[in-house]
C-alpha positions in Angstrom: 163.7 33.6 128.4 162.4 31.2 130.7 161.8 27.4 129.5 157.8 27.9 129.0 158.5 30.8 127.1 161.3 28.4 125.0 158.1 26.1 125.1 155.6 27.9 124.0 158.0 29.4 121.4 158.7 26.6 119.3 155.2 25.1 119.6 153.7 28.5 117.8 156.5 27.7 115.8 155.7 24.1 114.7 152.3 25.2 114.4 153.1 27.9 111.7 154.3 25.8 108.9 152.4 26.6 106.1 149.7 24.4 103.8 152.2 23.4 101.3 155.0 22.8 103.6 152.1 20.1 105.4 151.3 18.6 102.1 154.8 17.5 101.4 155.3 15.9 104.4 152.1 14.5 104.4 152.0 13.6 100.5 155.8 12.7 99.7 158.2 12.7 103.0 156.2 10.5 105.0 155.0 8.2 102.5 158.9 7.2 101.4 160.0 7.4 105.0 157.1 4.7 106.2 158.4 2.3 103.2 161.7 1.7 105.6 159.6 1.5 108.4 157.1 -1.7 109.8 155.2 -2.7 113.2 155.3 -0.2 115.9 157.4 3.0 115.6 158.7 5.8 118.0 158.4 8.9 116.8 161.5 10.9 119.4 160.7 14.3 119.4 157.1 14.0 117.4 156.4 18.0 117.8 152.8 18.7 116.9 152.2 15.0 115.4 152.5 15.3 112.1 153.8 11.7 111.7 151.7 10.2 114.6 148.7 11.7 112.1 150.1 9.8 109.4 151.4 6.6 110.0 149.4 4.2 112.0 151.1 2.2 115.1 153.3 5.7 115.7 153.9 6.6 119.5 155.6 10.1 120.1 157.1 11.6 122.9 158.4 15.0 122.9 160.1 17.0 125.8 158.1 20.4 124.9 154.5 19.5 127.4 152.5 22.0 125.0 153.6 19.5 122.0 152.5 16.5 124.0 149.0 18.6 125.3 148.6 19.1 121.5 149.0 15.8 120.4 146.6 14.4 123.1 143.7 16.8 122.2 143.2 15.2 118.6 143.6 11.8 119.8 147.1 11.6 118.7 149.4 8.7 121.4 152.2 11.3 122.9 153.9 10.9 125.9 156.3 13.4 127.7 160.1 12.8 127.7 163.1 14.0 129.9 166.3 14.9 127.9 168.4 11.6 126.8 165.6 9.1 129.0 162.8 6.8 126.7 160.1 6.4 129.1 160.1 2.6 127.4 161.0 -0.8 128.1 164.4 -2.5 126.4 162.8 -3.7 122.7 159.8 -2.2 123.0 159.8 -1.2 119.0 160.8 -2.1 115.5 161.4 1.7 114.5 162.2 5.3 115.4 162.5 8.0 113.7 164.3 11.2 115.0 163.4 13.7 112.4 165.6 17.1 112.6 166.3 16.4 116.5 170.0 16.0 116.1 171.4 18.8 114.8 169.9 20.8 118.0 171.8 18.4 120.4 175.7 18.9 121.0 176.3 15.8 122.2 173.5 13.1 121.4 175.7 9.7 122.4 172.8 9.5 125.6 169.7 9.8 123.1 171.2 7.2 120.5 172.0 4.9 123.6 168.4 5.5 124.5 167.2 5.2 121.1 169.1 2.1 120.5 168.2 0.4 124.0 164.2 1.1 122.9 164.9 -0.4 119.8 164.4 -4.7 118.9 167.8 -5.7 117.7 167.2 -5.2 114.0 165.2 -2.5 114.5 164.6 0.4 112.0 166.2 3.8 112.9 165.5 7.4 110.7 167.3 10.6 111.3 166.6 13.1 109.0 168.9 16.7 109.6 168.7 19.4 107.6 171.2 20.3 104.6 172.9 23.9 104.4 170.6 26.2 104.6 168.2 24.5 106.4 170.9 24.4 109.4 171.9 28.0 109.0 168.6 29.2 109.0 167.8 28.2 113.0 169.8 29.6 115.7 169.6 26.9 118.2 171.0 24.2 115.9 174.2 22.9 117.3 175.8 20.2 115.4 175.7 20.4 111.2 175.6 16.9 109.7 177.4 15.6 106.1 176.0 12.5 104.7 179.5 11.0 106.2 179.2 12.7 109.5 175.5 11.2 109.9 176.8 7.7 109.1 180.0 8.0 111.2 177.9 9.4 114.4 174.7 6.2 114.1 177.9 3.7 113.6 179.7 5.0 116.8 176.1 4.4 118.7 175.7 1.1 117.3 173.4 1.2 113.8 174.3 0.1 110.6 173.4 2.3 107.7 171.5 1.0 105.2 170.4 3.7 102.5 170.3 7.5 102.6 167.9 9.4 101.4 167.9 13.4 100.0 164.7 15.0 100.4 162.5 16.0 98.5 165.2 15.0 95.8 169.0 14.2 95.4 170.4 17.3 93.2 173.7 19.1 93.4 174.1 22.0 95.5 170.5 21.8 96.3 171.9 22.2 100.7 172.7 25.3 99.7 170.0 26.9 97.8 166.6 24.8 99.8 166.0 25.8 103.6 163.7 22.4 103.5 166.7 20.2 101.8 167.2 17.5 104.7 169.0 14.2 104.6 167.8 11.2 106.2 169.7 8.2 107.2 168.3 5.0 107.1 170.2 2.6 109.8 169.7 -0.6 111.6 170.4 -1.5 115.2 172.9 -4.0 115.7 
């Protein structure tokens, strides 16, 4: 498959999820992420915009050019990105959020250098990866993350955790059983 194919593949994709799948980001995930969050914010890897839509002050920048293209045509700020490379000055933002972008990267130490480097010192950093199911369910996920794993891999890139969070709630066993089950990892940059 060639990489527009790739491209336009997991644009359809993103643009597939279904009306209740939209409303809970829109009406519950965002909402509690954007309480960690203040003043400008990165959105690495935005997909079709979803957060850019939501949250005001929200750049994105995605290495998929149909994402971007999307983004752009409803007035949405998204920028193409090259793998592991911020097209940003040092400091340039007080958040980022990398929502399910890890778990397809076998080694992210370049994109959490990046990330960090983009990053104000203090700065707020998400990254939300899916639970159990959620990471069984997509072939091109590399890396599974536990709550400890996620902690351990933000520390070794320089990010203090400060809270994590289980979406859409914090139930035994519900990695398992919920394809949509995600953790997200609330750090700051040292």
């Amino acid at each position: 498959m060639t990489e527009h194919a790739d491209f336009e593949t997991y644009h359809n994709y993103l643009k597939g999820r279904s009306s209740l799948g939209y409303m809970y980001r829109r009406y519950w995930l965002y909402p509690m992420l954007s309480h960690h969050l203040s003043g400008t914010v990165l959105d690495i890897g935005c997909g079709i915009g979803d957060m850019l839509s939501f949250r005001p002050d929200t750049v994105g920048v995605d290495i998929n050019p149909l994402n971007v293209q999307d983004c752009l045509a409803r007035g949405l700020d998204a920028r193409p990105m090259q793998p592991d490379s911020l097209p940003f000055a040092d400091g340039t933002f007080q958040g980022a959020i990398l929502d399910n972008v890890l778990e397809h990267i076998t080694n992210p130490t370049a994109l959490l250098a990046e990330a960090h480097r983009i990053l104000a010192p203090g700065g707020t950093l998400i990254c939300g990866v899916p639970g159990e199911k959620g990471y069984a369910s997509d072939s091109d996920h590399k890396v599974f993350y536990s709550e400890a794993a996620l902690v351990e891999r933000l520390a070794q890139a320089g990010f203090t955790s400060r809270v994590v969070l289980h979406a859409p709630v914090n139930l035994p066993n519900l990695s398992r059983f919920m394809r949509q089950y995600c953790l997200y990892g609330v750090f700051t940059r040292i």
